[in-house]
N, C-alpha and C positions, 0 to 999 in steps of 0.2 A: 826121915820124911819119905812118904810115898810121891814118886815119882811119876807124875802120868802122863806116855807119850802118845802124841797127834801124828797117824799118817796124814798123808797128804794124797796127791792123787798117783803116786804111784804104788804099782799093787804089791803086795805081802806076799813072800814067800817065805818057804820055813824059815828060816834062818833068820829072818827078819822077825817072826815068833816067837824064834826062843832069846833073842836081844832082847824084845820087849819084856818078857817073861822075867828076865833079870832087872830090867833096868825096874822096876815095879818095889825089888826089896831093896834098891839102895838110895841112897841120901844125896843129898845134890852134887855132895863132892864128889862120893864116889859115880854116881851117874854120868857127871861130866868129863871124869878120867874115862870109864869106860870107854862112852862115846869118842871123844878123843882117840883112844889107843885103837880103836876101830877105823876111825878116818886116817890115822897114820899108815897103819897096815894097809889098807886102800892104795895110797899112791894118791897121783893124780885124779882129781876129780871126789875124791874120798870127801872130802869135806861137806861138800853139795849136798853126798848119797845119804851120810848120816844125818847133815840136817834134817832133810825129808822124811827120813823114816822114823829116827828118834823126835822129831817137835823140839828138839834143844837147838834154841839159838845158835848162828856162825858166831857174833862172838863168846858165846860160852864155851862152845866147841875151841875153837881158837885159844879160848884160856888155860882152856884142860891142856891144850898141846904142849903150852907154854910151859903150864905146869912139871909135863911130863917130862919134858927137854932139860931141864933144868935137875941138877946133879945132885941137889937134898933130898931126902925123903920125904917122904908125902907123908902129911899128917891132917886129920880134919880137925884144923884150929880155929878156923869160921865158925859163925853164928850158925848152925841149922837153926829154918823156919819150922813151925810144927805144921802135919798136915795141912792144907789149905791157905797157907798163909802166902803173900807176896803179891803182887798187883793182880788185880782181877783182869780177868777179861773183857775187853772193851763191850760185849755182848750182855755184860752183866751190870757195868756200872753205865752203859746208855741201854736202854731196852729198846728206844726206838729205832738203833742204827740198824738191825737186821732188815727193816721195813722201809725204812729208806734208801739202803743199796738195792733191795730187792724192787723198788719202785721206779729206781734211774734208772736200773739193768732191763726195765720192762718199756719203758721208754724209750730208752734208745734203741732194742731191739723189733720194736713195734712201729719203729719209722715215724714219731712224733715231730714234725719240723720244729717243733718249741724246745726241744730238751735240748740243755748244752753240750750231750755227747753228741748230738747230731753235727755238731761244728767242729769240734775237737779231733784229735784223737783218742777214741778208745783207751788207752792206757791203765793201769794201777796207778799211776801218780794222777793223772787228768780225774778219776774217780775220786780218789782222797780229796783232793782238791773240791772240787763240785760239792763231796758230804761236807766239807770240813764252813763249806762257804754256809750250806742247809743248818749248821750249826750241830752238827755232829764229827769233831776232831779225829781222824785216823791218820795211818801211815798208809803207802803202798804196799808195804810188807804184810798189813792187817787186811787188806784189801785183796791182796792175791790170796791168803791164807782163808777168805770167810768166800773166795769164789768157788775156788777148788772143791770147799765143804760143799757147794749150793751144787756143783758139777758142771761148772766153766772150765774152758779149755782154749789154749789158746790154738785158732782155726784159721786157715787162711781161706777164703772166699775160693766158690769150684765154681769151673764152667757148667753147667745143668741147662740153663736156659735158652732156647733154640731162638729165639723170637719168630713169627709168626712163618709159618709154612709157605711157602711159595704154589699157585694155584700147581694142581698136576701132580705134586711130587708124591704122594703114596703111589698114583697111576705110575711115574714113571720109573721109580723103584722096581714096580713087578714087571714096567717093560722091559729095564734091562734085563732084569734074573730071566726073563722068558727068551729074549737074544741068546743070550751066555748058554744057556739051555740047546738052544736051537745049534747055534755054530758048535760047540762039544759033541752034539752028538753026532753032528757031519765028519768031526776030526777037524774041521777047522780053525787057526790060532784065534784065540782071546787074549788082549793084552789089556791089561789095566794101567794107564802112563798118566804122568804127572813129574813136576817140577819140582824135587826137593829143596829145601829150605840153602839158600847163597850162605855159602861159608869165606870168609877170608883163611887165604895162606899167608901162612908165616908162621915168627914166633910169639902166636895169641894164645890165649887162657885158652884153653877151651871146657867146659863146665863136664862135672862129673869126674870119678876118682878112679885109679888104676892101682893095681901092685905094684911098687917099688921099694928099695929097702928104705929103712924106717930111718926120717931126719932127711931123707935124700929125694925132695921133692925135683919135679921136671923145672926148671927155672925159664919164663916167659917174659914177654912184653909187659910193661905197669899198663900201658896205655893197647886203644883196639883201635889206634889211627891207620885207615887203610894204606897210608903212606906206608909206612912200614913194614908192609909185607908183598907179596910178590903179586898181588890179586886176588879177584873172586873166584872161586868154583862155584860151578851150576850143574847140580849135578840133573840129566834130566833120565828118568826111569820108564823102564816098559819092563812091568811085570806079565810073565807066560801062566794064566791061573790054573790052566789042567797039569802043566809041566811044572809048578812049584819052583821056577828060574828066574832070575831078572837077568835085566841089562841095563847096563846106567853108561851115559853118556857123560863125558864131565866137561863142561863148555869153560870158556876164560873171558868172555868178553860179556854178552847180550845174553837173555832168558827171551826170545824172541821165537816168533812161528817159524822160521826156517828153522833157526836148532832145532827146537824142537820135532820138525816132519825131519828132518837130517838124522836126530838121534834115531826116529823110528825107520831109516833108510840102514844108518849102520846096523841095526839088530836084524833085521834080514841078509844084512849082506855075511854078518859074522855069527849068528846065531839061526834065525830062523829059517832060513831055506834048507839048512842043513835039515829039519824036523819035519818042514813041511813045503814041501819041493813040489808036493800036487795041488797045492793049494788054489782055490778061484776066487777064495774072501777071507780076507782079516776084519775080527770086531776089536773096536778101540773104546776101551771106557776111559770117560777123560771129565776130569772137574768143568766146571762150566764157566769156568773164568782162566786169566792170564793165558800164558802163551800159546795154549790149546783148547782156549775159551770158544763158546756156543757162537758168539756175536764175532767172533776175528777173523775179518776176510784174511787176510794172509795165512792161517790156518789152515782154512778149505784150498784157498789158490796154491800152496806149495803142497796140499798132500794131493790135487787132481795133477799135480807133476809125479808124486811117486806112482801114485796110479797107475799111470801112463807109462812110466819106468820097468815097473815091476808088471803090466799086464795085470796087475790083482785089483778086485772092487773092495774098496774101503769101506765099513757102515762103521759110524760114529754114533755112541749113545753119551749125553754130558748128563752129569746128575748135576740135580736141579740145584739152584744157588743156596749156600750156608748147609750145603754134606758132603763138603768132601772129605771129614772125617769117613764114611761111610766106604769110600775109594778105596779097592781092596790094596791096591801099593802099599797105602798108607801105613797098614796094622802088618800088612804080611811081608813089607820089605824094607821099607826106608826106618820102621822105630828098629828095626835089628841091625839098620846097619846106624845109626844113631847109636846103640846100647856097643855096638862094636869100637865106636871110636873114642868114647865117653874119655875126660880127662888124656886125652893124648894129643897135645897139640899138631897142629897139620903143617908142619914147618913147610912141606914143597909137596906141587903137583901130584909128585909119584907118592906121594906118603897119602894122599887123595885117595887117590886110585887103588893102592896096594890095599888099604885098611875098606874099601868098598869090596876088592875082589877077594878076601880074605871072612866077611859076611859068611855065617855058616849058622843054623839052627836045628834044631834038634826032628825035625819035619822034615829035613831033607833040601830045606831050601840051599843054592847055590847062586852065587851073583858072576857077571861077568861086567869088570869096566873098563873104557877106555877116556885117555883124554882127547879133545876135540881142538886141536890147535888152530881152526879159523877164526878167521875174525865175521862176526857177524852186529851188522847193521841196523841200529834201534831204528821204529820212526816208519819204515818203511809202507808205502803207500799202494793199495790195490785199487787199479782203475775201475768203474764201471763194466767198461770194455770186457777186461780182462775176466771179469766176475761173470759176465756174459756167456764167456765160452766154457764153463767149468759143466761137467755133465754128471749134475748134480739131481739126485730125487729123493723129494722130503716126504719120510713118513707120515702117513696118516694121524700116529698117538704123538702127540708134543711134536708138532716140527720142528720146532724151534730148537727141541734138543737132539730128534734122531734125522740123520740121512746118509744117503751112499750117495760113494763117489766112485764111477764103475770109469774103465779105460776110454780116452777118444779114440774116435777113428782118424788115423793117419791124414791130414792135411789139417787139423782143427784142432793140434796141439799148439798152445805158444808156449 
């Protein structure tokens, strides 16, 4: 009997050519030894690969194996079917079921509030189900097998969708790029800062795989009860974009406006003035939300203290709400130091810190971190008053998101 096998949706390579090639002139016994002594040879996971590629059933496969483990010789003492023969395919003895999968899958992908996959989940069993109810009988197994053919895949839903623009933002897209512009060519720093993603310390999962020897995984926490570990890290970041540098701050308590103007206080004190020692202005790109949000007095009131500290005029550009994907931190230092830490639990503080200042790319980037052992105060309230005295001037493009905040004059500092 001619043999005829079904890929599936994985692609064909030679090797899987010249298998098929063979498997064509032999009979079912010997087909299913074949296949068999192929999935043995395999190892691990063998079974699965030949499924797919040869169309023979796991448990035919399965039997072949059985067959071949077993210490008699092999004889074809079975029945061969002639050409053709042995259950059809469901596509053959129902003609309408093509038309009816292909009708649900158009339903439910079409957002029909009436269709039962819209309630359900999606599955190979919830499908069979649904046709078998339509009065056409299948498996899940017929059902992954007639998707594959059609060119389903199973997909997980992508972010794509921005929802609706915020008034100003293409304007203020090119006001920053025109800042950033302006201070580089003075030699002035540009820092792009933001709040990376709160990580608990301890012994937690942490997602993503490293090298170790094989069988000898890192052994963690079952459970990600903050109880049990030693605290949060916050890490908070000032990237230098001419200098391709960061600095990350690693806080233990609050993601608040003081850390946050404190983190950008230690990066001049341990980084920046080294660079730029003549400096008369820092620009800050910063998300326009949380701790260094457009709307957070405490933001403006503690950075018109560094101001004042430092003698340097601050101008702040936030980009406009739902981009701060777009935050140059984002892509050029916090996912490198993310892919840096990937599967390596953060058991303590230093292992924070070390795996932050250890951040190295192929670009040249270099990170510097420390830990921030204060304690800082959620909650914290800025007076009228106090908002009063801040010597503050809003841009003419988006006030709301650009201004500077240049030094007081001596007696008019609180």
């Amino acid at each position: 009997m001619v043999v005829y096998a079904t890929l599936y949706h994985m692609a064909i390579d030679a090797a899987d050519k010249l298998m098929l090639k063979v498997l064509e002139t032999l009979n079912e016994a010997q087909a299913r030894w074949y296949v068999a002594r192929e999935a043995i040879r395999m190892g691990r996971g063998g079974l699965k690969r030949m499924h797919k590629v040869s169309g023979l059933s796991s448990p035919t496969i399965i039997k072949g194996m059985r067959e071949l483990r077993q210490a008699k010789q092999l004889n074809v003492t079975e029945r061969i079917r002639r050409s053709g023969g042995g259950r059809k395919r469901l596509e053959q003895s129902d003609p309408q079921f093509a038309h009816a999968l292909n009708k649900l899958m158009d339903e439910s992908a079409g957002g029909d509030p009436m269709s039962h996959l819209r309630r359900t989940n999606k599955s190979t069993t919830s499908i069979a189900e649904e046709l078998t109810r339509q009065g056409h009988p299948s498996s899940d197994e017929t059902i992954r097998r007639r998707l594959r053919e059609l060119g389903y895949t199973m997909q997980a839903n992508v972010k794509v969708k921005e929802g609706p623009a915020a008034a100003g933002r293409d304007e203020q897209f090119r006001y920053i790029n025109a800042q950033v512009k302006k201070f580089l060519a003075r030699g002035e720093p540009v820092l792009s800062v933001d709040t990376k993603k709160k990580e608990q310390v301890g012994e937690f999962k942490n997602h993503g795989t490293t090298w170790r020897p094989k069988g000898k995984p890192l052994a963690v926490n079952t459970s990600d009860y903050p109880n049990l570990g030693s605290g949060p890290a916050i890490p908070y970041g000032a990237y230098d974009v001419n200098r391709n540098e960061g600095f990350v701050n690693v806080g233990m308590t609050h993601d608040t406006a003081e850390f946050a103007v404190e983190s950008l206080r230690r990066w001049w004190t341990m980084v920046g003035r080294r660079h730029y020692n003549t400096a008369q202005a820092l620009l800050l790109c910063a998300d326009g939300g949380g701790s260094n949000g457009s709307r957070n007095r405490a933001w403006k009131f503690y950075l018109q203290r560094l101001s004042d500290d430092l003698d340097i005029q601050l101008t702040v550009c936030h980009y406009p709400p739902g981009t701060s994907k777009w935050n140059k931190i984002e892509h050029r230092m916090f996912s490198f130091i993310s892919m840096n830490w990937r599967g390596q639990p953060l058991v303590s503080y230093e292992t924070v810190v070390n795996l932050i200042g250890a951040t190295r790319t192929g670009t040249g980037l270099r990170v510097k971190a420390k830990l921030d052992t204060r304690t800082y105060e959620a909650g914290v309230k800025i007076s009228d008053e106090a908002m009063g005295r801040l010597n503050i001037q809003l841009h003419r493009t988006n006030p709301k998101w650009n201004y500077t905040i240049s030094p007081r004059q001596v007696g008019t500092k609180s």
